[in-house]
BAMIVEX-285026 format. One record per residue (C-alpha): residue number from 1; residue in one letter; x, y, z. Coordinates in steps of 0.5 Angstrom, whole numbers, plus 500, padded with zeros to 3 digits. Layout:
{roba=NUM, kolmar=a, px=X, py=Y, pz=Z} .
...
END
This chain:
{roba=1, kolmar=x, px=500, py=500, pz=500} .
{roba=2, kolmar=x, px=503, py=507, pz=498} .
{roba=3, kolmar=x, px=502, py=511, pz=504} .
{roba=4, kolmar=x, px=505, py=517, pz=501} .
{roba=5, kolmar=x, px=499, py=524, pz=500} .
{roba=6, kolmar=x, px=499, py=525, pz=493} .
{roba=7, kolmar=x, px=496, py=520, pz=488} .
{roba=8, kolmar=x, px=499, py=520, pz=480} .
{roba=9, kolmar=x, px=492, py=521, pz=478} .
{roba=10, kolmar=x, px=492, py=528, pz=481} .
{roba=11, kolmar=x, px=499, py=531, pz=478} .
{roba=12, kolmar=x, px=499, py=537, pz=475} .
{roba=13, kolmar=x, px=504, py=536, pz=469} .
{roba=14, kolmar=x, px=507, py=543, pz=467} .
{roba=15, kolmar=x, px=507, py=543, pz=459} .
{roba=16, kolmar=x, px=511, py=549, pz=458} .
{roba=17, kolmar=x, px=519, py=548, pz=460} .
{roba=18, kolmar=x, px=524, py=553, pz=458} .
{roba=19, kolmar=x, px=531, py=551, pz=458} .
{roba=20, kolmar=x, px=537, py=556, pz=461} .
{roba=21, kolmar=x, px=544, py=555, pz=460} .
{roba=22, kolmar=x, px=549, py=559, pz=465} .
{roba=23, kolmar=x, px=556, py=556, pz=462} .
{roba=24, kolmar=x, px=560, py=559, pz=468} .
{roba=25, kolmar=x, px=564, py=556, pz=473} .
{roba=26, kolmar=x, px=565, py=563, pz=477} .
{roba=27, kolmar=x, px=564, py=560, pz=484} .
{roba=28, kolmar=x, px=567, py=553, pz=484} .
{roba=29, kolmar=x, px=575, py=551, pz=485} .
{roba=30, kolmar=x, px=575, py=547, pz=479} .
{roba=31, kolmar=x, px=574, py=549, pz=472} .
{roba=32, kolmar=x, px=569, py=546, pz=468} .
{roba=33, kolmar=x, px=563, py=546, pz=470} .
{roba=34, kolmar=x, px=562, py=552, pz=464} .
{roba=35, kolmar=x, px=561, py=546, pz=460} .
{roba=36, kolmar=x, px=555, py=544, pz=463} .
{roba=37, kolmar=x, px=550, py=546, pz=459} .
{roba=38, kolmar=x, px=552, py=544, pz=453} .
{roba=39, kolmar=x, px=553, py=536, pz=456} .
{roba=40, kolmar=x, px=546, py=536, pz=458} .
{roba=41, kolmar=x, px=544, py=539, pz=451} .
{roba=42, kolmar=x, px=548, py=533, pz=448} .
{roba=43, kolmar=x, px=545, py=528, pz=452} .
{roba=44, kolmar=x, px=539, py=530, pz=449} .
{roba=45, kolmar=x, px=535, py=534, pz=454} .
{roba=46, kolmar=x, px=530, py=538, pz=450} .
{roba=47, kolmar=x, px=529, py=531, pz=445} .
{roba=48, kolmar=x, px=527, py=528, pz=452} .
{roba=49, kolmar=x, px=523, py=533, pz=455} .
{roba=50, kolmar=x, px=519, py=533, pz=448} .
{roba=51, kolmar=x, px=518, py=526, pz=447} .
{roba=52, kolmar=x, px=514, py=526, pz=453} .
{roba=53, kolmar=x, px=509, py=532, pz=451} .
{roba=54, kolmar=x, px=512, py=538, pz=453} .
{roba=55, kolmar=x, px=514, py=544, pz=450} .
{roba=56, kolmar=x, px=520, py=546, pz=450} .
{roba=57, kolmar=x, px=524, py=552, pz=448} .
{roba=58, kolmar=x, px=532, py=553, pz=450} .
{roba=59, kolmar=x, px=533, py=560, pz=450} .
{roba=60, kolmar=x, px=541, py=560, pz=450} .
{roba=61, kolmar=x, px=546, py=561, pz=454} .
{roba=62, kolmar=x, px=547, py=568, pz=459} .
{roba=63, kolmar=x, px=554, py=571, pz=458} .
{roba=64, kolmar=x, px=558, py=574, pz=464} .
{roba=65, kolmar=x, px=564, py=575, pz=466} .
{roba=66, kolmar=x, px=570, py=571, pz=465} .
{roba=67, kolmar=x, px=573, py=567, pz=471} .
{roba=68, kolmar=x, px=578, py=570, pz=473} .
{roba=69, kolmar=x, px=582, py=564, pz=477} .
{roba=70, kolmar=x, px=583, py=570, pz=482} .
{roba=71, kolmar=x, px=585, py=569, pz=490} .
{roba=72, kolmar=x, px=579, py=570, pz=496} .
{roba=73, kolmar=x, px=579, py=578, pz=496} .
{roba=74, kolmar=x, px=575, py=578, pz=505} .
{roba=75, kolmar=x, px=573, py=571, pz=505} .
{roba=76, kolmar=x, px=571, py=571, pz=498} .
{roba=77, kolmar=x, px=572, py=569, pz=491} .
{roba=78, kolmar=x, px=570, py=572, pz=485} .
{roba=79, kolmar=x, px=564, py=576, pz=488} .
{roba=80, kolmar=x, px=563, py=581, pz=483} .
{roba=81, kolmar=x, px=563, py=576, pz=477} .
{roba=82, kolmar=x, px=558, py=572, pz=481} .
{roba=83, kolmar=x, px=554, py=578, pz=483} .
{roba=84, kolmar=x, px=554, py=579, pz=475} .
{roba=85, kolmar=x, px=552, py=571, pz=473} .
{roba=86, kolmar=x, px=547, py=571, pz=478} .
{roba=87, kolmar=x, px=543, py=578, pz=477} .
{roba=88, kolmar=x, px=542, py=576, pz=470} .
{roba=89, kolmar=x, px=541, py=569, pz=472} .
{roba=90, kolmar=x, px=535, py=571, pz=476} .
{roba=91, kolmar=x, px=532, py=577, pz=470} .
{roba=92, kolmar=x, px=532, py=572, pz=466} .
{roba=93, kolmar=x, px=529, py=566, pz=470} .
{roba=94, kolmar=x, px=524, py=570, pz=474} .
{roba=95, kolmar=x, px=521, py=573, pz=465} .
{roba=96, kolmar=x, px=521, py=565, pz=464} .
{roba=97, kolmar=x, px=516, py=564, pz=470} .
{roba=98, kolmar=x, px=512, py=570, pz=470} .
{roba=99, kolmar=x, px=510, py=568, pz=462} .
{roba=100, kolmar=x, px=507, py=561, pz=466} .
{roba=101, kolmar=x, px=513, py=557, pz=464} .
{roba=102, kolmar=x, px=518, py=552, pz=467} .
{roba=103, kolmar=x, px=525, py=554, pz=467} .
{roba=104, kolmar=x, px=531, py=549, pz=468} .
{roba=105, kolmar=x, px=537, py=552, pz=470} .
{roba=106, kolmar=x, px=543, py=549, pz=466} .
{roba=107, kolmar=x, px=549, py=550, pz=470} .
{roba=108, kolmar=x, px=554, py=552, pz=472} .
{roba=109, kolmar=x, px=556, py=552, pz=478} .
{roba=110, kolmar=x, px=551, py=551, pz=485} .
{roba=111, kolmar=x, px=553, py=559, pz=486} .
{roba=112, kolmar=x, px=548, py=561, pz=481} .
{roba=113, kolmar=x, px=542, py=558, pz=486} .
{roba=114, kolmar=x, px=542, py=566, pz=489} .
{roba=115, kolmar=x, px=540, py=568, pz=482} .
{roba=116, kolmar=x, px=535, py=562, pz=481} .
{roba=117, kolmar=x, px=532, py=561, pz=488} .
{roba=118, kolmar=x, px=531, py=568, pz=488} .
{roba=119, kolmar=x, px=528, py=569, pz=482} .
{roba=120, kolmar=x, px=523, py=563, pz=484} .
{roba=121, kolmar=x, px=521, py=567, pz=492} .
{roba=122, kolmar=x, px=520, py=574, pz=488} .
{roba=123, kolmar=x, px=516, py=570, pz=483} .
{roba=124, kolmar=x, px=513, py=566, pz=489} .
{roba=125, kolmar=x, px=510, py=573, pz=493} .
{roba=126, kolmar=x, px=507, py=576, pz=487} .
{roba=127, kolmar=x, px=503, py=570, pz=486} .
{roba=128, kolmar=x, px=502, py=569, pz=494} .
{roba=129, kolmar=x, px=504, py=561, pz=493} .
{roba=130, kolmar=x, px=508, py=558, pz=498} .
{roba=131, kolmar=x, px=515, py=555, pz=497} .
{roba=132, kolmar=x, px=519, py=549, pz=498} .
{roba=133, kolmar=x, px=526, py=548, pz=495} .
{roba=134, kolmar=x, px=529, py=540, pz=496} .
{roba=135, kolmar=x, px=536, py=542, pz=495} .
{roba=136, kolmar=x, px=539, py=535, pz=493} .
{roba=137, kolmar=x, px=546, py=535, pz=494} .
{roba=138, kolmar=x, px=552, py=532, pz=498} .
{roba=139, kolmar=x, px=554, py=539, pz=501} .
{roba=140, kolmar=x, px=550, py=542, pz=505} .
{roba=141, kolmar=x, px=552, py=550, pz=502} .
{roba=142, kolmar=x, px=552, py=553, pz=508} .
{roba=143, kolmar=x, px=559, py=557, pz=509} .
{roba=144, kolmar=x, px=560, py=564, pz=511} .
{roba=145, kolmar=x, px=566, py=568, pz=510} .
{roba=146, kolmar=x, px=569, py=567, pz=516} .
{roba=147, kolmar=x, px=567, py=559, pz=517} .
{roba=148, kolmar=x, px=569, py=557, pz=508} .
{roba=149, kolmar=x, px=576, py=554, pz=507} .
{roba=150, kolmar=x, px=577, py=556, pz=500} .
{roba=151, kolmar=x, px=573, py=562, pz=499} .
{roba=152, kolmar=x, px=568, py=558, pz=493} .
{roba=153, kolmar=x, px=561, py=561, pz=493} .
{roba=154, kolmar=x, px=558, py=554, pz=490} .
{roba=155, kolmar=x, px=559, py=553, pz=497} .
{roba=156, kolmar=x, px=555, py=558, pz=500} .
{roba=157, kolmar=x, px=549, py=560, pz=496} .
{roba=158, kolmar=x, px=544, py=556, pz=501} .
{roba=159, kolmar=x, px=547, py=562, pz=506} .
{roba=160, kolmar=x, px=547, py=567, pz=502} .
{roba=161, kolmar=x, px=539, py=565, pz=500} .
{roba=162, kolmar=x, px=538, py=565, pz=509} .
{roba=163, kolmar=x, px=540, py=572, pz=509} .
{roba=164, kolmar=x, px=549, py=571, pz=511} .
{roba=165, kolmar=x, px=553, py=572, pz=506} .
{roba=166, kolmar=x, px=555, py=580, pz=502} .
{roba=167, kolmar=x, px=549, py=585, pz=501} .
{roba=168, kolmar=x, px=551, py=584, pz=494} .
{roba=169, kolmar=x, px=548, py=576, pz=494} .
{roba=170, kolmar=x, px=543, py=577, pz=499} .
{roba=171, kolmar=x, px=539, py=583, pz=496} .
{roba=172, kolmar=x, px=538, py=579, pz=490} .
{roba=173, kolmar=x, px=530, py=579, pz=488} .
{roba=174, kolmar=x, px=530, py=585, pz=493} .
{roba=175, kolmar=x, px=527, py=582, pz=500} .
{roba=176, kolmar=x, px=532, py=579, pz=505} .
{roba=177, kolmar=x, px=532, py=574, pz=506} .
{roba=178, kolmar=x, px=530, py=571, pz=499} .
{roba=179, kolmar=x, px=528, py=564, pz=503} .
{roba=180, kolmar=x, px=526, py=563, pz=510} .
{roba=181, kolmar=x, px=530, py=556, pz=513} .
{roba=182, kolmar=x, px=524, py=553, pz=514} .
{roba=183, kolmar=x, px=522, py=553, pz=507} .
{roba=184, kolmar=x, px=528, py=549, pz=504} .
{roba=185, kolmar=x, px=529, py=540, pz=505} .
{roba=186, kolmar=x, px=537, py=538, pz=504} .
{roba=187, kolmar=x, px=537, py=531, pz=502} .
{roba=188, kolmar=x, px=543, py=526, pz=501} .
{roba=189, kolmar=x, px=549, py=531, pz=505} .
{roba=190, kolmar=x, px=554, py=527, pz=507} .
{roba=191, kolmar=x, px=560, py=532, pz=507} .
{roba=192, kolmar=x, px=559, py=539, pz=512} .
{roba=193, kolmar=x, px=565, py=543, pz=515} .
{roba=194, kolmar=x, px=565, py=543, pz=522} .
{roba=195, kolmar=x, px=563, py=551, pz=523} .
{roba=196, kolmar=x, px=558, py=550, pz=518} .
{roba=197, kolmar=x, px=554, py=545, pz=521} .
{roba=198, kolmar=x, px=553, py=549, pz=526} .
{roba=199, kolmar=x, px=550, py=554, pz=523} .
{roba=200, kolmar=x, px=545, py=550, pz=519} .
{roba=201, kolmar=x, px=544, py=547, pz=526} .
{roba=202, kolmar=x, px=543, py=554, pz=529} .
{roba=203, kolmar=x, px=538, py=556, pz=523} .
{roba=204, kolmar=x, px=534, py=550, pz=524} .
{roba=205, kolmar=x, px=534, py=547, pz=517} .
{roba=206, kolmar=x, px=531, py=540, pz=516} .
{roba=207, kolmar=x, px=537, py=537, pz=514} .
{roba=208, kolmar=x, px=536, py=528, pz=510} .
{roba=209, kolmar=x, px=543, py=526, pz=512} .
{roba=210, kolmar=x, px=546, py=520, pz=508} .
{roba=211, kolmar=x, px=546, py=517, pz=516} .
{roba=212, kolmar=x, px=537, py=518, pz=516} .
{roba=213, kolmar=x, px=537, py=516, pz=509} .
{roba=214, kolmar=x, px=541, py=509, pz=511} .
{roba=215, kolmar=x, px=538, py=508, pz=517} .
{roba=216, kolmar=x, px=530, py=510, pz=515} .
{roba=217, kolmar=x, px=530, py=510, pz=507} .
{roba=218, kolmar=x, px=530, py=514, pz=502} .
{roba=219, kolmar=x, px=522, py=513, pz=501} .
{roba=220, kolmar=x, px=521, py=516, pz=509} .
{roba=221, kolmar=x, px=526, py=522, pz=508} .
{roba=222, kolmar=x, px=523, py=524, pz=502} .
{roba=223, kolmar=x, px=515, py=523, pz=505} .
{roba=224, kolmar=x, px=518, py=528, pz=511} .
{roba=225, kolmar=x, px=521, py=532, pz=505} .
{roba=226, kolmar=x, px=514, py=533, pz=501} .
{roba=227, kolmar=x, px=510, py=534, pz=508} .
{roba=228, kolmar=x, px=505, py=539, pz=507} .
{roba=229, kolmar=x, px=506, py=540, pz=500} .
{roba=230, kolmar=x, px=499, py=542, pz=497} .
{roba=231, kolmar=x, px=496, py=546, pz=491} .
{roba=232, kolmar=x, px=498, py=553, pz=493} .
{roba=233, kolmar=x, px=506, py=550, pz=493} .
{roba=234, kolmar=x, px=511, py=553, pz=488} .
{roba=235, kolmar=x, px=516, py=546, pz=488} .
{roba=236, kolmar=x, px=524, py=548, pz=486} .
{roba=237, kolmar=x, px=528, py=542, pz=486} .
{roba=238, kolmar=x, px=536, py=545, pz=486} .
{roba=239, kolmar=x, px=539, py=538, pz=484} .
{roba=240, kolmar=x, px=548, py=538, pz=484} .
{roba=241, kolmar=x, px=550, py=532, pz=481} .
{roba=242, kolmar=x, px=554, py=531, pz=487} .
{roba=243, kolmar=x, px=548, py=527, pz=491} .
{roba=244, kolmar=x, px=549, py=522, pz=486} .
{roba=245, kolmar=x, px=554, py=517, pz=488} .
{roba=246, kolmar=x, px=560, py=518, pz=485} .
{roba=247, kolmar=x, px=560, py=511, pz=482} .
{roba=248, kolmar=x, px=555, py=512, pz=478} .
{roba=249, kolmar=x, px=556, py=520, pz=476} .
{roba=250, kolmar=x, px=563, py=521, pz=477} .
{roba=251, kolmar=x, px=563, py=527, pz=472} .
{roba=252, kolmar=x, px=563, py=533, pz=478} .
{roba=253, kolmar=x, px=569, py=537, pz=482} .
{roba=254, kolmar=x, px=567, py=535, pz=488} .
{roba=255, kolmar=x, px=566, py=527, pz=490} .
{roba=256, kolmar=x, px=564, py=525, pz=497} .
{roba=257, kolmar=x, px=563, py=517, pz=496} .
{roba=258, kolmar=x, px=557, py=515, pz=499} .
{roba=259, kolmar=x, px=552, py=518, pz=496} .
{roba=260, kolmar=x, px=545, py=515, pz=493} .
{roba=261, kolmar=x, px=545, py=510, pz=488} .
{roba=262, kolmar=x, px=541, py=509, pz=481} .
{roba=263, kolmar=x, px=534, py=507, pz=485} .
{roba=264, kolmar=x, px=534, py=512, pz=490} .
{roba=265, kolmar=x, px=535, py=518, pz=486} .
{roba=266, kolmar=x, px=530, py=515, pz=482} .
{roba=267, kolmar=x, px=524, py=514, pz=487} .
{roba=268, kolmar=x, px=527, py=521, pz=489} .
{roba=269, kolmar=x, px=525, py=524, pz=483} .
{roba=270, kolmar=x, px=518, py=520, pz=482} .
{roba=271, kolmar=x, px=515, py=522, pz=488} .
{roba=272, kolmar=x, px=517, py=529, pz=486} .
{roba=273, kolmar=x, px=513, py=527, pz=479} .
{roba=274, kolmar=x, px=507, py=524, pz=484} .
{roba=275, kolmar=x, px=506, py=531, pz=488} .
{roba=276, kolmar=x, px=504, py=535, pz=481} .
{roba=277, kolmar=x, px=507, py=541, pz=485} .
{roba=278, kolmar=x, px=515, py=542, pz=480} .
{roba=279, kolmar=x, px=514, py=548, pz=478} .
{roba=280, kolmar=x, px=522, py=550, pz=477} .
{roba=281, kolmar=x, px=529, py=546, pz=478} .
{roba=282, kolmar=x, px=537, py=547, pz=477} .
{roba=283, kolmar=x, px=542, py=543, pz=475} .
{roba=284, kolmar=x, px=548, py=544, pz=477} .
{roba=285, kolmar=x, px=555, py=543, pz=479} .
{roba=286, kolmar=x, px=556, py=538, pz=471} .
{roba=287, kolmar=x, px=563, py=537, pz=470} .
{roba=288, kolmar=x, px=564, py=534, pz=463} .
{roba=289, kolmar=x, px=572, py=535, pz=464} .
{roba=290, kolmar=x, px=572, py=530, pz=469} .
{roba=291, kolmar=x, px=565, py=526, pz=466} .
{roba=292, kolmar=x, px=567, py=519, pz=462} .
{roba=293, kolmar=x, px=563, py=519, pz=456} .
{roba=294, kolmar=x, px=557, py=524, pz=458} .
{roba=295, kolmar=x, px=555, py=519, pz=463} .
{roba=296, kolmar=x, px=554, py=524, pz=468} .
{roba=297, kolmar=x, px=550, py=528, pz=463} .
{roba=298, kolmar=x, px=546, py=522, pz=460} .
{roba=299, kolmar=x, px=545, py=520, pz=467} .
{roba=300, kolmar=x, px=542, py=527, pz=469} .
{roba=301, kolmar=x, px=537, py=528, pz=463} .
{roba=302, kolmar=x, px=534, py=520, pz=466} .
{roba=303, kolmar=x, px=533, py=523, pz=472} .
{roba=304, kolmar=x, px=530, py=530, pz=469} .
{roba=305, kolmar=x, px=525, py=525, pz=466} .
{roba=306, kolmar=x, px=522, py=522, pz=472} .
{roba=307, kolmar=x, px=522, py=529, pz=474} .
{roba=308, kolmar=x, px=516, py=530, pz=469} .
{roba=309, kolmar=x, px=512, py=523, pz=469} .
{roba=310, kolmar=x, px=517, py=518, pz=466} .
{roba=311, kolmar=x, px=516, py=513, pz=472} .
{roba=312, kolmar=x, px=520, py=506, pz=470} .
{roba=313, kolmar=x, px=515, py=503, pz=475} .
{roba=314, kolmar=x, px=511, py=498, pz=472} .
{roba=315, kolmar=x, px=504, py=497, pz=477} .
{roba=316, kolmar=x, px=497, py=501, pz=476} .
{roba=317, kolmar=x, px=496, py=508, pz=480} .
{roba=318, kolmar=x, px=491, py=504, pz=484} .
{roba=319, kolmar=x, px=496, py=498, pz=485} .
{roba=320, kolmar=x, px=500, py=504, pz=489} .
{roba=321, kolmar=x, px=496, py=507, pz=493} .
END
């Protein structure tokens, strides 16, 4: 028996998906996440999405600034390059929303979710929804300038998106915070600073560990994570690769073994599908020079497909439930 609250006979398939790409890897401290988007478009995406009966538009790549490949300036790097990538990130993905589409966000690297995740909470109080964003990732992002090691603002965006990081970050969209703790789930983390635990301890983020996950089921993490998700409730999915385990997408720069397997990405990604509720996603954090094959990218636009209805289970919607 399916005990989770949402029946596939009620999803809301949305039919209009608008493709963004954002080829920077500006935040991260590898190069190559600027490939990204183009993996993602070679592994077929838009083919995929439109075989299942959306409509697709890819509307290009956005052009910043280069990466500079400087030093940490006061605890971070880049920043004036990041501010840039993620101000035209969000004009560009809050235009999609407001015409009633589906943006995806092709990364890049995971800074780029202050201008995604801001863009979807500005859109959110214009049209008085409710938000929950399911950031799956290995890390939880949520470094400060005092607390991060490196510098790199793909590890900060969660912090940044909470109200902790420069003015520049943190007013993008115009409301600080873009996001309340309470609005966000972190599912597969399994790599945290020291510091930055107890910050995300301290906010009171509901955090699924790979510990929860072993010991509970990802099943039981996911229904805790879509908990209260209803009719008025804008669904952002902010997907890293890095969740995945690395066995099965070694294509990142920032591996940590111990991740989800095939299957617990998957039902991870059909429970969403049940909800009917996935009005945005990310995906983020591609690295095509450290891939083999594309596999990482094949991998990425199979789980996008269980995303929006393609469910490899087998039995009938009332043998589900």
């Amino acid at each position: 028996m399916n005990t989770s609250a949402f029946s596939p006979d009620t999803a809301l398939a949305p039919g209009n998906i608008s493709l963004i790409g954002v080829p920077t890897d500006i935040g991260a401290g590898m190069l190559g996440a600027r490939m990204g988007p183009e993996a993602l478009r070679v592994a077929g995406l838009a083919q995929a999405l439109a075989q299942l009966g959306l409509d697709v538009k890819d509307c290009g790549n956005l052009h910043g600034p280069a990466n500079p490949w400087l030093q940490a300036v006061n605890g971070f790097r880049h920043l004036p390059q990041v501010v840039q990538w993620n101000q035209l990130l969000h004009e560009a993905l809050y235009c999609e929303l407001q015409a009633g589409r589906l943006p995806i966000m092709l990364g890049g690297d995971h800074c780029l979710a202050i201008g995604s995740i801001s863009a979807v909470a500005r859109h959110c109080r214009d049209q008085g929804k409710k938000l929950r964003v399911l950031w799956f990732d290995a890390h939880a992002d949520f470094n400060t300038a005092t607390l991060t090691p490196s510098g790199n603002i793909h590890g900060m965006p969660v912090a940044c998106l909470c109200g902790h990081g420069p003015q520049e970050l943190i007013q993008i969209g115009g409301h600080v915070p873009a996001l309340q703790p309470k609005q966000i789930r972190q599912i597969g983390i399994r790599s945290v600073d020291a510091g930055e635990k107890r910050l995300v301890h301290d906010m009171g983020i509901e955090v699924f560990d790979m510990r929860y996950i072993d010991e509970m089921g990802m099943r039981h993490a996911m229904e805790l994570a879509l908990a209260l998700v209803d009719a008025n409730t804008h669904l952002h999915v902010s997907l890293d690769v890095d969740f995945l385990d690395p066995a099965i997408a070694p294509g990142v720069g920032t591996t940590v073994r111990g991740g989800p397997t095939y299957r617990e990405a998957q039902l991870c990604m059909e429970m969403i599908a049940d909800t009917g509720r996935l009005a945005s996603l990310d995906v983020v954090e591609l690295n095509p020079a450290l891939d083999v094959g594309n596999q990482t990218a094949e991998l990425a636009v199979d789980l996008i497909e269980s995303l929006f209805g393609k469910s490899t289970l087998m039995r009938s919607s009332a043998a589900k439930r």
